[in-house]
N, C-alpha and C positions, 0 to 999 in steps of 0.2 A: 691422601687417604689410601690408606695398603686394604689388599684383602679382611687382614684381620680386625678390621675397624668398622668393617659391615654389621650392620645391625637386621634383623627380623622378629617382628613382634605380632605373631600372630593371637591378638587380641580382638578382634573385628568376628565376632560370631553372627552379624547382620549388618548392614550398611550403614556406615559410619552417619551419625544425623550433622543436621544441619548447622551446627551449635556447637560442633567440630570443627566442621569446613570453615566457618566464619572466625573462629578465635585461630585457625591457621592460618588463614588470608593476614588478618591482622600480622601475625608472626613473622609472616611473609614479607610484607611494607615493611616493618621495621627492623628486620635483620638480611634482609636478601636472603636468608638463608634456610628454605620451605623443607629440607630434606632433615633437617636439627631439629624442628617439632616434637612433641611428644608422639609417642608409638608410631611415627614415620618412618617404613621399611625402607634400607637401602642395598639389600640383596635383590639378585635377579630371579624373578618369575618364571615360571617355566616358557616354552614358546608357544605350548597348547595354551596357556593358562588363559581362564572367561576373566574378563576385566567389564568392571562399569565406572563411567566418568564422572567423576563428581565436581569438573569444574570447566569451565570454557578454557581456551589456551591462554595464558599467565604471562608476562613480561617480568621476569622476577628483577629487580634491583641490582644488579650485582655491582655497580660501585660502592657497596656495602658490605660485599665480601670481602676477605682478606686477599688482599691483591690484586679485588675485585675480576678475578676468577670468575669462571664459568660454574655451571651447575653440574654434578656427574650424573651418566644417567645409568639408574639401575639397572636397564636392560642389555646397553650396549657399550657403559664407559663406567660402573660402578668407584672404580679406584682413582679416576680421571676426569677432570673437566669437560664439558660437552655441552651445555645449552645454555640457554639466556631464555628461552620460552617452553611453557611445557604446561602439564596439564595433573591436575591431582586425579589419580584411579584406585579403586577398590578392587583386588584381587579375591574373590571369596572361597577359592578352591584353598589359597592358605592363611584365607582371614586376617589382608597386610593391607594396608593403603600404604602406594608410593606416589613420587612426583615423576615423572617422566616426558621426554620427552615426544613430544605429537609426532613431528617426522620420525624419530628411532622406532616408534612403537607402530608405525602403519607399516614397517618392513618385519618389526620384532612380530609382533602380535599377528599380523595379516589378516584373513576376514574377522577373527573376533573384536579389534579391532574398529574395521568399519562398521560394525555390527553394534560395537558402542557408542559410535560415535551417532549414526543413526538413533540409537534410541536416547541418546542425550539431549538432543535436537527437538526429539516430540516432549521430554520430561521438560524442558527451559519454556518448550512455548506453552506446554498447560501452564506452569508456573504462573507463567507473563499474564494470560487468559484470563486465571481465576483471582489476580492481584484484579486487572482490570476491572470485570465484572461490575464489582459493588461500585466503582466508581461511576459507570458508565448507568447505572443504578439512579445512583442519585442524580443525574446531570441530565437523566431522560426526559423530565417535565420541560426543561428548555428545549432541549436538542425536538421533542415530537412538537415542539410549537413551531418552532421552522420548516421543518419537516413537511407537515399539514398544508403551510402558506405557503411552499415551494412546489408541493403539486398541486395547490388549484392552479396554478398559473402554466406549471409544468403541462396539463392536463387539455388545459386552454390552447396552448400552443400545436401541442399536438392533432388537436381538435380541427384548428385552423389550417394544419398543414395537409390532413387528410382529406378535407374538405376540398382544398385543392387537386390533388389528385384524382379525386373521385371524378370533377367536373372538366379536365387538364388533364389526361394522362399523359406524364412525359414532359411536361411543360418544367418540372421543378429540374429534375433530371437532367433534361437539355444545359437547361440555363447553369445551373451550378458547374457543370461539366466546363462550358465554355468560359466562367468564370477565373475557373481553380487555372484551366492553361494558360489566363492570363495575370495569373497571381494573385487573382484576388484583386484586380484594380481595374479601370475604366478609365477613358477619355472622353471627359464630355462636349470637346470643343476642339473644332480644325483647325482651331488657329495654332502656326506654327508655333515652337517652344511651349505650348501647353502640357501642364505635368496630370497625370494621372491621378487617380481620386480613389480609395479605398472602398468597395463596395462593402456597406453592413450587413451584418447577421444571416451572411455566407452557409453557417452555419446550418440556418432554417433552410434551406436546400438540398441538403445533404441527402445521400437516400437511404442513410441508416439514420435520419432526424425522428427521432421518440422519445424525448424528455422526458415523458409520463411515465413509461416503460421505468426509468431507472428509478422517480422519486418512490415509484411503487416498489421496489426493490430495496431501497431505502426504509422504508414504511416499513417493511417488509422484518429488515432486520430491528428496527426499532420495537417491535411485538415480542422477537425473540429476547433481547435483552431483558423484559420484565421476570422471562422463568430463569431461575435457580440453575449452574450449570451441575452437571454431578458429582456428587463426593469422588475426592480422586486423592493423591498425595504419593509423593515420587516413586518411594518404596512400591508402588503398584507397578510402576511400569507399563507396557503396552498392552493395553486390553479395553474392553468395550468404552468405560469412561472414557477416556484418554480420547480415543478416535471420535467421540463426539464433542468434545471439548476441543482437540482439533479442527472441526468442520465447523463446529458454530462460529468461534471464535475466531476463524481465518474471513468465513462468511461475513460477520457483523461490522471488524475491523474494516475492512475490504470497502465496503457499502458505504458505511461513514463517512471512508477516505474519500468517498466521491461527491459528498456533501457540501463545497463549497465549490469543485469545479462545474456540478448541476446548476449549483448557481448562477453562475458565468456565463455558464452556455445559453440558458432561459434567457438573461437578459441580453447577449450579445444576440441571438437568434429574432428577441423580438424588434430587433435595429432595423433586419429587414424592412418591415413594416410600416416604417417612419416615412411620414410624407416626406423629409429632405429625401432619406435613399432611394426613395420611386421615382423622383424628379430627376434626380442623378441617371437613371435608367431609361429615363425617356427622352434625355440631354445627348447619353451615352447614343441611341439610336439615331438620333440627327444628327448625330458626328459624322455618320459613315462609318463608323469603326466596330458597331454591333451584326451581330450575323441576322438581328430581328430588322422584319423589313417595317413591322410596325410593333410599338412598345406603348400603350396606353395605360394608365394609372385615373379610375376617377372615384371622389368621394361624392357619398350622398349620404350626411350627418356620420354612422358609425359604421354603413357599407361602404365593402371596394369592391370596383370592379376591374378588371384587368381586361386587356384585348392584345395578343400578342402576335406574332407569323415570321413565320420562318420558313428555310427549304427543309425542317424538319415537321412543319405544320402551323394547321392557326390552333392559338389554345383560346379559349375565353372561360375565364372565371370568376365568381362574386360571393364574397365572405360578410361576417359580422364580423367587427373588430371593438369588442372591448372598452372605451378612453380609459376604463381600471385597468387595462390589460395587466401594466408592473406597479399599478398603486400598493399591492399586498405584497410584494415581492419581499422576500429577507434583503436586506444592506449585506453588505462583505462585514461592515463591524460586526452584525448580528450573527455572524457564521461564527467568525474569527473570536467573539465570546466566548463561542461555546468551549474556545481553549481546547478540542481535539487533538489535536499536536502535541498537549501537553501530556493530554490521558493516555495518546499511544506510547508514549515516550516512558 
């Protein structure tokens, strides 16, 4: 392609719509060849020139070009071969849409540039956000039924672990601590070649352990998804919609995503709990291998009581436990329903 084979069509008195970009995408796939489009500029832009992105970065086909050639780019190689990726922009100082390439054009163009590419980034995630919405819409009556059954229990758990603390200070603390340096695992028995034992629901000791906290957050975003997000549409660009369509919508997504690892953790936390794992802990202490000089576990019908001592202290503490503690709990199928992964996607 020589000089005199450039074309500029300045035809674009507003940003090319979307019903554009899409019948070029098409033209795209089928010819490798995005710069042959109808009113597709392929003269070079000034270097001040304001550009806006009208497409994420492109893998154009080029074994479908003649010679399967590279793409020229209008900024830095108009009459010559130059890219295999690149990006569709709207130039509106002379009303052109080119294709160009992404690296040519972060050297060509400089902040207006990243200035685009920034505000491309907030127009794709409304996009994404306000496609989302209705879906997340109708999928709500399931998703706040799990929701609801994940913090009673969530709630429960937390209940129980405070309760400790309050009577215990330090007691979770200690013990988790001396846990994690041991991996997570126990010795319940001196006898030689005995293998180590995985302690349960580790979890519930933690001392950032508040299930409740999150499913409430959870909750939280599930109220927001009933309102309407704001009228917005690309042509707007950055401005008040936009940014709160941004923050709900980072918000809501966010929250959801933690809707089947709340799950996991509620049930792996309430493992603790389990008469096997208390045995194991009070096996663990007569090994000789625990820093506890005494390790007591006793039940009377739905109380425990604990009696513990250390060179960090004695704790003593006594809870109600539940036997529904995980009767109401969501299943991983019931999470895994609700098809999330599919709705972010």
């Amino acid at each position: 392609m020589s000089d005199s084979d450039l074309h500029s069509f300045p035809v674009f008195e507003t940003r090319p719509t979307q019903e554009f970009i899409d019948r070029w995408r098409q033209h795209t796939a089928e010819t490798g060849s995005p710069e042959t489009f109808a009113d597709v500029s392929t003269t070079k832009p000034k270097r001040s020139a304001a550009v806006i992105l009208l497409s994420e970065e492109i893998r154009v086909p080029t074994p479908l070009r003649a010679g399967g050639e590279k793409v020229p780019c209008p900024l830095c190689s108009p009459s010559s071969p130059k890219f295999g990726t690149g990006r569709m922009a709207y130039f509106p100082d002379d009303r052109s849409v080119r294709f160009i390439g992404h690296r040519c054009a972060k050297h060509y163009l400089g902040d207006n540039y990243t200035d685009a590419e920034r505000l491309f980034r907030i127009e794709a995630k409304c996009v994404e956000y306000i496609d989302l919405w209705p879906k997340l819409q109708k999928a709500l009556p399931k998703i706040n039924d799990v929701v609801l059954r994940l913090h009673g229990r969530a709630k429960k758990l937390t209940e129980l672990r405070s309760f400790i603390d309050a009577q215990s200070p330090g007691f979770a603390t200690f013990l988790y601590r001396d846990l994690v340096a041991k991996g997570g695992r126990i010795l319940t028995s001196n006898t030689p070649g005995a293998k180590t034992i995985p302690v349960e629901g580790l979890g519930f000791l933690s001392e950032d352990f508040d299930p409740e906290i999150v499913a409430l957050k959870i909750s939280t975003a599930c109220r927001d998804v009933r309102s309407p997000l704001p009228a917005w549409k690309t042509d707007d660009g950055e401005n008040d919609a936009s940014k709160e369509i941004m923050r709900r919508g980072k918000t809501v997504t966010s929250r959801l995503s933690e809707l089947a690892k709340l799950r996991d953790s509620v049930e792996e936390a309430a493992g603790f709990l389990r008469i096997a794992n208390l045995r194991h802990l009070e096996q663990w202490r007569a090994s000789g291998f625990s820093p506890m000089s005494i390790m007591s576990f006793k039940w009377n019908g739905e109380q425990l009581q604990a009696l513990a001592e250390s060179y960090a202290g004695r704790f003593e503490w006594s809870i109600v436990i539940p036997k529904d503690l995980l009767t109401n709990l969501p299943t991983r199928e019931e999470v895994e329903a609700l098809t999330l992964a599919d709705v972010f996607n």
